[in-house]
OpenMM code with the backbone's topology and positions (N, CA, C; nanometers):
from openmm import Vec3, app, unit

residues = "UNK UNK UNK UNK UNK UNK UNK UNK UNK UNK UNK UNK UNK UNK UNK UNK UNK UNK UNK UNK UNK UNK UNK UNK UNK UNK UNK UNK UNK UNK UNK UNK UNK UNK UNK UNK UNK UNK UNK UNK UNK UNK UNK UNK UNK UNK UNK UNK UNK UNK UNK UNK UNK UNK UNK UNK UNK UNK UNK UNK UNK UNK UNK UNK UNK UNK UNK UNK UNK UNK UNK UNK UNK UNK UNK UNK UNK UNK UNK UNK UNK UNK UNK UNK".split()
positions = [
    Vec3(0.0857, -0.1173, 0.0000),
    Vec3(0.0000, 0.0000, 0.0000),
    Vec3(0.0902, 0.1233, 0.0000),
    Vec3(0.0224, 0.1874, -0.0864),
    Vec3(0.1580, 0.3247, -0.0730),
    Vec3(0.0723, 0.4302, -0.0201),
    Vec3(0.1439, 0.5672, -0.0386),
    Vec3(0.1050, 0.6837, 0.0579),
    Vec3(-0.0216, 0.7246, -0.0256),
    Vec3(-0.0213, 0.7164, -0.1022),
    Vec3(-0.1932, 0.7616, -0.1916),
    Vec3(-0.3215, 0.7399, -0.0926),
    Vec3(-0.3085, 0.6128, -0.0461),
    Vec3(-0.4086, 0.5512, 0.0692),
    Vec3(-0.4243, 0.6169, 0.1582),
    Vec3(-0.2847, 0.6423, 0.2484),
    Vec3(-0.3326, 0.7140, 0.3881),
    Vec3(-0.3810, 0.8715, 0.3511),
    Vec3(-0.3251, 0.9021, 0.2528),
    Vec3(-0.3631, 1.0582, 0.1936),
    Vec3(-0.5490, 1.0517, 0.1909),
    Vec3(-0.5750, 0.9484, 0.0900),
    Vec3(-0.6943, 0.9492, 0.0381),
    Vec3(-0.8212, 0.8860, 0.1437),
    Vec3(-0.7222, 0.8062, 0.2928),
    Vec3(-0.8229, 0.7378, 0.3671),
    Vec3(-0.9336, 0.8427, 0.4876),
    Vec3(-0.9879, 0.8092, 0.5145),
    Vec3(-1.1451, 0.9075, 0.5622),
    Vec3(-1.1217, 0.9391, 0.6965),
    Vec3(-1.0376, 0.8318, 0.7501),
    Vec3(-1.0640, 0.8215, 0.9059),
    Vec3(-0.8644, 0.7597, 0.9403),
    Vec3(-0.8184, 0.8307, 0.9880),
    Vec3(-0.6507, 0.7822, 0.9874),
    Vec3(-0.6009, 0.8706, 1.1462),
    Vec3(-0.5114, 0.8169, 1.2265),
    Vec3(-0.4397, 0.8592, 1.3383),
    Vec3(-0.2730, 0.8569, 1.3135),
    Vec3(-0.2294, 0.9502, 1.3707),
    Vec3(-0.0869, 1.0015, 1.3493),
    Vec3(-0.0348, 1.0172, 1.4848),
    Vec3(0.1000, 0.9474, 1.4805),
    Vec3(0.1697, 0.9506, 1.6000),
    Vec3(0.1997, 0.8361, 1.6223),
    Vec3(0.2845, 0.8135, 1.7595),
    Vec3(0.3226, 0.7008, 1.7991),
    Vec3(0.1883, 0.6611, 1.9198),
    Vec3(0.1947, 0.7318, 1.9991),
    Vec3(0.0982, 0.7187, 2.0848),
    Vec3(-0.0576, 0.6500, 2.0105),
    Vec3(-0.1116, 0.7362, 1.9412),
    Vec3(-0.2447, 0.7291, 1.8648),
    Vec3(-0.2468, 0.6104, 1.7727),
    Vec3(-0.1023, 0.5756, 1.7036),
    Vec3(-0.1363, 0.4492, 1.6434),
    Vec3(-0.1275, 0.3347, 1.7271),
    Vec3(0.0068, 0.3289, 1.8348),
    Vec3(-0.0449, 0.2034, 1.8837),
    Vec3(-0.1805, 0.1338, 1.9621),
    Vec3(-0.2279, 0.3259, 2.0190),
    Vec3(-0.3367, 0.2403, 2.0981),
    Vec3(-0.4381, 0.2048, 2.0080),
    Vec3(-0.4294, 0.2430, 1.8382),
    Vec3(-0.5348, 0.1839, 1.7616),
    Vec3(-0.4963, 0.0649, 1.7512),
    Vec3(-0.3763, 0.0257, 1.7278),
    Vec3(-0.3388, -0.1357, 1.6908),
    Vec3(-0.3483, -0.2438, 1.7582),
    Vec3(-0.3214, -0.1717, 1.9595),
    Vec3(-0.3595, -0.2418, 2.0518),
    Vec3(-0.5191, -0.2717, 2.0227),
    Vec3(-0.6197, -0.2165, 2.0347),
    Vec3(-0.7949, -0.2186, 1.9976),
    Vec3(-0.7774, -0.2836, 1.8418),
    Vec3(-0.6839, -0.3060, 1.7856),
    Vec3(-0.7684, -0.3635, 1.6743),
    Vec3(-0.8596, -0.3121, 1.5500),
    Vec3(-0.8473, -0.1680, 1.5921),
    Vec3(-0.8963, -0.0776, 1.4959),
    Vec3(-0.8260, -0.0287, 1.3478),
    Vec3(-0.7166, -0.0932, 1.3317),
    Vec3(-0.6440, -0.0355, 1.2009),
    Vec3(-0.6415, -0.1589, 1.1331),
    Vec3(-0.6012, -0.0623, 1.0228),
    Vec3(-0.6025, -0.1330, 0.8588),
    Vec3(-0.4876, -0.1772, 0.8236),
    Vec3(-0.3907, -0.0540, 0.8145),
    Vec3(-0.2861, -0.0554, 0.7570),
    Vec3(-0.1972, 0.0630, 0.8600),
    Vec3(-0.0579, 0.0113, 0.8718),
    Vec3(-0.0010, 0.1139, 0.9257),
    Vec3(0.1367, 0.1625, 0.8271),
    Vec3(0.1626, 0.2465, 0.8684),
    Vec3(0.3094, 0.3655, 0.7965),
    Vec3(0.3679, 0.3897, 0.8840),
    Vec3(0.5059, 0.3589, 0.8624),
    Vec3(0.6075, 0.3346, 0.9381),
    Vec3(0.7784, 0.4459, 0.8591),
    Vec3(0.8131, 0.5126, 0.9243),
    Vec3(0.9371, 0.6089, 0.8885),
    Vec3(1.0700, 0.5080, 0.9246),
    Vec3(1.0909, 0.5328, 0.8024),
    Vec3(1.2254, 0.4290, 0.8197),
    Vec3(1.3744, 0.4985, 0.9227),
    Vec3(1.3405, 0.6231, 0.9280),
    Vec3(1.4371, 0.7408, 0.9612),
    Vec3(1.4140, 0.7340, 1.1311),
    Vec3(1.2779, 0.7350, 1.1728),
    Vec3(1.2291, 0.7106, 1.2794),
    Vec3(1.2767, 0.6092, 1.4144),
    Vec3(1.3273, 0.6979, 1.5259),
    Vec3(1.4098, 0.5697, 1.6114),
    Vec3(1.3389, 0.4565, 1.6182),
    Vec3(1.4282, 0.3452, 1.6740),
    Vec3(1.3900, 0.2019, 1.6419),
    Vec3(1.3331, 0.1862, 1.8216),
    Vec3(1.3473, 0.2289, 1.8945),
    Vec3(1.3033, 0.2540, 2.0120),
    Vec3(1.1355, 0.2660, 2.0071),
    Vec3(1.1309, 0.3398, 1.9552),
    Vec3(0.9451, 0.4229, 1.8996),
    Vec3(0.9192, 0.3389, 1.8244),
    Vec3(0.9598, 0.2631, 1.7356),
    Vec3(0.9010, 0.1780, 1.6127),
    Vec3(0.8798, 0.0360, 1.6380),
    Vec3(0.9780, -0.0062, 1.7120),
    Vec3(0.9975, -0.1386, 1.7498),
    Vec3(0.8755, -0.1869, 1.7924),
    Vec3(0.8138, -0.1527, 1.9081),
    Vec3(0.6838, -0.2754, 1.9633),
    Vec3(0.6044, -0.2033, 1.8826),
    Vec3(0.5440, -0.0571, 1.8009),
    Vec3(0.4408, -0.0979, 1.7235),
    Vec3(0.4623, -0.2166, 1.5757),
    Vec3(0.6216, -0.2285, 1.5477),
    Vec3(0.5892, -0.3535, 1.4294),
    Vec3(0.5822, -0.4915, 1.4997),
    Vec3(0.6104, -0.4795, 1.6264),
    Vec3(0.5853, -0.6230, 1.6950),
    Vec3(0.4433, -0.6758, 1.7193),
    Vec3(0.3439, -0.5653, 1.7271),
    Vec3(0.1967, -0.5797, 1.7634),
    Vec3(0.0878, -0.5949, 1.6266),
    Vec3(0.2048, -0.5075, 1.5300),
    Vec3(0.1186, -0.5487, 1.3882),
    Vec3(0.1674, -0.6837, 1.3618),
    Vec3(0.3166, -0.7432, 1.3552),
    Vec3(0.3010, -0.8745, 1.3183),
    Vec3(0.2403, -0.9814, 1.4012),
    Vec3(0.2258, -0.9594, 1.5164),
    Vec3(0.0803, -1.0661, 1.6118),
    Vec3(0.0013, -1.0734, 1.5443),
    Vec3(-0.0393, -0.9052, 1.5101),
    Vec3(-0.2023, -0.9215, 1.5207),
    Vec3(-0.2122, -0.9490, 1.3094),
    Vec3(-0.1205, -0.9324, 1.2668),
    Vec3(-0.1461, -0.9760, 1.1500),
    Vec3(-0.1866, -0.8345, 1.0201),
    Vec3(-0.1243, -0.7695, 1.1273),
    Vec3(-0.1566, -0.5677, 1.0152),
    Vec3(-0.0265, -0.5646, 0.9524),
    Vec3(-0.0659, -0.5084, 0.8160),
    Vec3(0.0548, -0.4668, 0.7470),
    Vec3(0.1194, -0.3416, 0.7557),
    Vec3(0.2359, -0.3667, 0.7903),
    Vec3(0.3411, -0.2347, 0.7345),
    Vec3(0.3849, -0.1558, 0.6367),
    Vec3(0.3525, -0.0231, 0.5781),
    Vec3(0.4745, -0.0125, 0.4957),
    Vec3(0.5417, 0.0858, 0.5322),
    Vec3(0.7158, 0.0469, 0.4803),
    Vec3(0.8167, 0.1236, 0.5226),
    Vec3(0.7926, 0.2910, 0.4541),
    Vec3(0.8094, 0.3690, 0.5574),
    Vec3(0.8362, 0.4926, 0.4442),
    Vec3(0.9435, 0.5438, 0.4746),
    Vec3(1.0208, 0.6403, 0.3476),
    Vec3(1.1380, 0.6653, 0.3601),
    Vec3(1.2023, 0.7640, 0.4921),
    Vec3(1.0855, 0.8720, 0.4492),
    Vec3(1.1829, 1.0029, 0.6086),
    Vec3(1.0176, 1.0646, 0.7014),
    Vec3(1.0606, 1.0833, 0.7961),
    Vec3(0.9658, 1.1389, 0.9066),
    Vec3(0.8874, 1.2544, 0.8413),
    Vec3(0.9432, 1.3221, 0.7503),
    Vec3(0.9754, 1.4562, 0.6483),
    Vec3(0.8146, 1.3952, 0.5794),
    Vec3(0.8036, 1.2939, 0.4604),
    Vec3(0.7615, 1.2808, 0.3868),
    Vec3(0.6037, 1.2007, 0.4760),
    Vec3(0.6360, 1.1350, 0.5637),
    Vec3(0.5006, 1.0996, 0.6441),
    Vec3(0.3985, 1.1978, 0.6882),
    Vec3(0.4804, 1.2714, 0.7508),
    Vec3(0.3982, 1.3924, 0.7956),
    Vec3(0.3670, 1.4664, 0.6898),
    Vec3(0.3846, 1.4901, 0.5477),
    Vec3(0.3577, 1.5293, 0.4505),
    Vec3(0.1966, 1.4729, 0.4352),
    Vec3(0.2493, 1.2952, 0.3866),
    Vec3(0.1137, 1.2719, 0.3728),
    Vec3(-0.0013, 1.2749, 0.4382),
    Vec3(0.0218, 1.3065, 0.5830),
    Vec3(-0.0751, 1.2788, 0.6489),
    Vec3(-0.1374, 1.4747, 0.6814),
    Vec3(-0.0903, 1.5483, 0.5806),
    Vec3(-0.1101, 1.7116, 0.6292),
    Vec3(-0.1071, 1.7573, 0.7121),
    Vec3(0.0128, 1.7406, 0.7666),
    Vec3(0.0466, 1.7746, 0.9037),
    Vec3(0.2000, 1.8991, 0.8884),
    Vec3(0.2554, 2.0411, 0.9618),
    Vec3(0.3302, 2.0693, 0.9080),
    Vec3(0.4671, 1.9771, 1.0136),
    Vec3(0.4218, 1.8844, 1.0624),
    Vec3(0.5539, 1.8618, 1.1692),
    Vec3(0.6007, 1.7273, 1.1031),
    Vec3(0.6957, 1.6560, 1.1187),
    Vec3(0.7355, 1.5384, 1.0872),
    Vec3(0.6363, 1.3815, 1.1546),
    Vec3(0.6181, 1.2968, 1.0900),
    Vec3(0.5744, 1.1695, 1.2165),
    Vec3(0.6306, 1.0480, 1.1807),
    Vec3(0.6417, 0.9903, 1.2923),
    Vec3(0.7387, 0.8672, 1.3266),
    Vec3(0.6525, 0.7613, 1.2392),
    Vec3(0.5101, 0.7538, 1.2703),
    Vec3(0.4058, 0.6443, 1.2041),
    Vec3(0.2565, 0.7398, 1.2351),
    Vec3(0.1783, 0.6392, 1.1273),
    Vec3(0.0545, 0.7021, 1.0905),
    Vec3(-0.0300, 0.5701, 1.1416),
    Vec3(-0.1585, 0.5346, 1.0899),
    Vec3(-0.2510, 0.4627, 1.0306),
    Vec3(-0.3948, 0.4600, 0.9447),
    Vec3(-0.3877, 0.3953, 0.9485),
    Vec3(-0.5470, 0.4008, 0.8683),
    Vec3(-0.6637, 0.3105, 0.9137),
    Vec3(-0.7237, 0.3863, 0.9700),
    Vec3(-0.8312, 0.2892, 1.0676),
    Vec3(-0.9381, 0.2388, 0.9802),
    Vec3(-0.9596, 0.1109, 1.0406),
    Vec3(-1.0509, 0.0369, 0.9474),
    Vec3(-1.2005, 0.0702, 0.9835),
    Vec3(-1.2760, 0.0727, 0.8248),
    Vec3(-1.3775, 0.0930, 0.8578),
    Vec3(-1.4872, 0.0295, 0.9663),
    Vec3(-1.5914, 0.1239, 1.0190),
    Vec3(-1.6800, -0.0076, 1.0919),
    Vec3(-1.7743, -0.0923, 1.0267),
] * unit.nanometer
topology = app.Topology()
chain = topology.addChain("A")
for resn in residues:
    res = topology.addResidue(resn, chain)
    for name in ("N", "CA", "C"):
        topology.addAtom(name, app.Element.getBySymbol(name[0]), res)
């Protein structure tokens, strides 16, 4: 899934905080992940998507996430919450 999605998705959370507690609940689709982004911050949310079976994709810089998600600050990870 590339960045077109989270751009184009209806309902999406940004941050570290905001995505994991969606991933913990089970509420996401798909998550976005900054490759630039410490591995400290990143680490247990790709550990909780591969449990629970959510996909990742890598993105290149903190720069370009926060882009897609229209934000003017940088972000570590996004998501895209699944519909109800």
């Amino acid at each position: 899934m590339d960045l077109e999605r989270l751009k184009q998705a209806r309902r999406t959370v940004t941050g570290m905080k905001q995505t994991q507690k969606a991933v913990e609940n089970g509420k996401v689709e798909h998550v976005f992940i900054a490759r630039n982004a410490d591995e400290r911050v990143t680490r247990p949310v790709l550990e909780i998507c591969a449990q629970k079976g959510i996909p990742v994709t890598m993105v290149e810089t903190m720069a370009e996430l926060g882009k897609a998600c229209c934000i003017k600050v940088q972000a570590a990870m996004a998501a895209v919450l699944a519909e109800d």
